[in-house]
N, C-alpha and C positions, 0 to 999 in steps of 0.2 A: 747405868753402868758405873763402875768407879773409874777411880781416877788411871788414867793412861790406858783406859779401853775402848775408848772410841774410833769409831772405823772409818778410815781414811774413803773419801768417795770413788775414789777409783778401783779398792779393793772387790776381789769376789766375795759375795754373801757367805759362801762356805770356809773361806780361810781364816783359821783360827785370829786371835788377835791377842797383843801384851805378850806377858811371858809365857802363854797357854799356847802361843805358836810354838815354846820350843823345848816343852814338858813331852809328847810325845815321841818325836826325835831323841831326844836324853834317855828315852828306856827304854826305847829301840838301840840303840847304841849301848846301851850298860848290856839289855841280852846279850847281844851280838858279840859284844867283848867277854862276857863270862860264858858265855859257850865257846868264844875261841880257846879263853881262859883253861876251860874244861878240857877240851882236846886237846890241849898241849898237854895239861897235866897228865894226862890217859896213856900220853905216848911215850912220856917220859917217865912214869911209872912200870908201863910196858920195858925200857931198855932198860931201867933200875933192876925190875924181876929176871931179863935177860942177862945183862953185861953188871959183875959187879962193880957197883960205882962209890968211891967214900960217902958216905954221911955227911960229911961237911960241905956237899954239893948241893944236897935238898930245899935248903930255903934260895941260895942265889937262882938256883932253877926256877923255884917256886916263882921269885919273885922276877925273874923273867918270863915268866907264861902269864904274868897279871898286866906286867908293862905293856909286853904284845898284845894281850888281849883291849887295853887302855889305850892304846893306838888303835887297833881295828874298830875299839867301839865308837873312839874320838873321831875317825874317819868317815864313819857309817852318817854319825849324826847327825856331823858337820855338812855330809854329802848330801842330806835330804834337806835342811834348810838352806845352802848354799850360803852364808852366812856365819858372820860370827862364833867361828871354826875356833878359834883358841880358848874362846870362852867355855862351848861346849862340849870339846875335848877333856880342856882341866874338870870340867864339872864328869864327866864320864870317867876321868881317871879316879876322882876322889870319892867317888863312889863304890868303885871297883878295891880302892884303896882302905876301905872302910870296909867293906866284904874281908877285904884279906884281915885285916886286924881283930873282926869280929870271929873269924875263924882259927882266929890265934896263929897263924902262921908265924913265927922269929916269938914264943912264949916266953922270951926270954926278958918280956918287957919294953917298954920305948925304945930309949936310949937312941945312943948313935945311930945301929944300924934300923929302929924305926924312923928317923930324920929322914933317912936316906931313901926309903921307901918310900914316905912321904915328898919327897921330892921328885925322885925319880917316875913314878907311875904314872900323876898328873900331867910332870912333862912329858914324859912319851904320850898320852890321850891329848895333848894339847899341839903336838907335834901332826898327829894324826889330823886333828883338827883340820890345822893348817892347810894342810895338805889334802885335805876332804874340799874343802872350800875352793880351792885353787885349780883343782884335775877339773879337765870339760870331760863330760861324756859325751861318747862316740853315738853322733845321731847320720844316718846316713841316708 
């Protein structure tokens, strides 16, 4: 094995080990998030075709249906390793965060309000994180 893959003796032979425990979780949670991702934008596109909405609403929306999604994915991931929730949050949001910019969302270039994005997304997935790591689930 390399270096920091060796298995602790008390572990189960099936549980992943290093950072391969938390490669899994991390794309569980990016789905997770860009299909919340996804249905938010569905619905919001839905009241857009509905209710006329300005134009100048469509990226902060936009970029609200990534954040929430960057949270639920943060929360998902973080909830299946119970563990180091901020880490895998931020890593779920900047992923998600890199989706949006590869899809060109705000084509208007970096700049300020790409900072902002970049800031904001991660911290809400990191938020989620948090908060994934910390809820108990109800065992009865």
């Amino acid at each position: 094995g390399g270096v920091g893959l060796k298995r602790a003796k008390n572990k189960p032979k099936n549980e992943p080990v290093g950072y391969l425990k938390f490669v899994r979780p991390l794309l569980v949670g990016c789905g997770v998030g860009a299909a919340v991702c996804a249905v938010i934008l569905m619905a919001l596109a839905l009241a857009m075709s509905i209710k006329d909405l300005p134009q100048s609403l469509v990226e902060p929306l936009a970029v609200f249906a990534v954040a929430l999604g960057a949270f639920c994915g943060g929360f998902c991931s973080a909830k299946i390793v119970r563990e180091k929730g901020l880490l895998l949050g931020i890593c779920c949001g900047a992923v998600l965060f890199c989706v949006l910019a590869f899809f060109g969302v705000g084509g208007e270039g970096f700049g300020t309000a790409g900072l902002i994005r970049l800031a904001v997304i991660p911290l809400c997935g990191g938020v989620g994180g948090i908060l994934g790591v910390n809820t108990r689930s109800r065992r009865k």
